[in-house]
C-alpha positions as CSV (number, residue, x, y, z in Angstrom):
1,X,-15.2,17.1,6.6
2,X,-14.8,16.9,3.0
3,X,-15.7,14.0,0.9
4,X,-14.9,13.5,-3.0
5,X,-14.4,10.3,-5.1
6,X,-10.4,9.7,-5.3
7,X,-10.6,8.9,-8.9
8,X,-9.3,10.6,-12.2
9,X,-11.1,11.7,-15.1
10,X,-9.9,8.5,-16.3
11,X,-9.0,6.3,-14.2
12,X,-11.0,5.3,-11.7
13,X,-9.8,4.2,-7.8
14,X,-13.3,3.5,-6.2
15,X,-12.8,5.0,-3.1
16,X,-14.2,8.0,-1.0
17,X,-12.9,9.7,1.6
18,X,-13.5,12.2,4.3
19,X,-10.7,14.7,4.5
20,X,-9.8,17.0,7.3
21,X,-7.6,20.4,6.4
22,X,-6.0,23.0,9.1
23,X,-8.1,25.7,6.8
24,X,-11.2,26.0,4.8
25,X,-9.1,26.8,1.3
26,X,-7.7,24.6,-1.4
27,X,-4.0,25.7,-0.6
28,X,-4.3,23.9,3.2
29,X,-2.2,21.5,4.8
30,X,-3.7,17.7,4.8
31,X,-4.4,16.8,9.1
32,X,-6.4,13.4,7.8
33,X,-7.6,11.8,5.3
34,X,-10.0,8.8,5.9
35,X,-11.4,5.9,3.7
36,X,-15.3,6.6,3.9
37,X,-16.4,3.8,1.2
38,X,-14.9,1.6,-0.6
39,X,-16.6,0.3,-3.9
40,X,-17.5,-3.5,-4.5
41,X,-15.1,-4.7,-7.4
42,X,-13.5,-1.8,-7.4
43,X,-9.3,-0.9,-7.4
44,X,-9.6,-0.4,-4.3
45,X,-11.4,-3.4,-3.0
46,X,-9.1,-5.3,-4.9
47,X,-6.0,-4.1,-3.0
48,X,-7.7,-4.7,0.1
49,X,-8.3,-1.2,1.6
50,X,-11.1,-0.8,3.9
51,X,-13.5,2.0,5.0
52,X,-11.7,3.7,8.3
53,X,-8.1,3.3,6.4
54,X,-6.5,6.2,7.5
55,X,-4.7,7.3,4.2
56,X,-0.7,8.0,5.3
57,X,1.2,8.3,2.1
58,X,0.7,8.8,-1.2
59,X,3.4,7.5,-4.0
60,X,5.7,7.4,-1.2
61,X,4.8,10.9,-0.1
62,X,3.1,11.4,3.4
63,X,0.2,13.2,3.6
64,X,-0.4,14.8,6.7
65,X,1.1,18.4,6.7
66,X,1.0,18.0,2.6
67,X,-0.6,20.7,0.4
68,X,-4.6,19.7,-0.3
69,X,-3.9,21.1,-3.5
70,X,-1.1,18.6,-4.6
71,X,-3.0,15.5,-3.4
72,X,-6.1,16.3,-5.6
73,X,-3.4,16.8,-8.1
74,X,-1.7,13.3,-8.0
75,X,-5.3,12.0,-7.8
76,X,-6.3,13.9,-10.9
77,X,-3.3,12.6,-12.9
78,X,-4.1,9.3,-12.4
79,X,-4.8,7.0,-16.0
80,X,-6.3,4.0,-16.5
81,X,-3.5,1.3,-16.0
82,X,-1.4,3.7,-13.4
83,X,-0.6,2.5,-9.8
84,X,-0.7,4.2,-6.9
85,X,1.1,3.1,-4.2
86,X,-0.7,3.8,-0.6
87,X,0.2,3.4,3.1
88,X,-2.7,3.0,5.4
89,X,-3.2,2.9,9.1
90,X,-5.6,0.1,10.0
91,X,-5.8,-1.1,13.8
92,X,-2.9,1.0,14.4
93,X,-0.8,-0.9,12.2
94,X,0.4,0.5,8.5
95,X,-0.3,-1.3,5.6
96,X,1.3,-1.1,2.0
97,X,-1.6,-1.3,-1.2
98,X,-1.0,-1.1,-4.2
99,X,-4.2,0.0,-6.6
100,X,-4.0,-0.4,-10.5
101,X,-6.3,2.2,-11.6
102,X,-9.1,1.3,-13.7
């Protein structure tokens, strides 16, 4: 397992996750990516995601089977004032969130 702050050099998402690959290198496919923390009065409290989200797409994008490299990418690119659109799995059931990055 991996963990890493999703956030920007700039703009912040306050969440961590743990992140599962099919190989130990940067270039791997995404298998799962789960919400470890979430921080209080953060973007990501505020759109309502949870720790054990299970992260399914990104922008629109889904994740599993996605290049590692090009998530921490899209993350990296993120500015203050940017929103990232999410779909989680929570209970078995997606959920849409929308964060507004800090």
């Amino acid at each position: 397992l991996m963990s890493l702050w999703a956030h920007a050099a700039q703009g912040k998402l306050g969440f961590t996750v743990d992140a599962k690959f099919d190989r130990k290198v940067l270039d791997a496919d995404i298998k799962q990516v789960v919400v470890k923390s979430v921080a209080p009065a953060s973007a990501a409290e505020r759109a309502g995601m949870k720790a054990g989200d299970v992260l399914q797409q990104l922008n629109g994008t889904p994740l599993v089977g996605s290049s590692a490299r090009k998530f921490f990418a899209t993350m990296g690119k993120v500015k203050p004032g940017d929103k990232v659109a999410l779909v989680v799995l929570r209970a078995g059931k997606p959920i849409s969130l929308v964060l507004v990055a800090e």
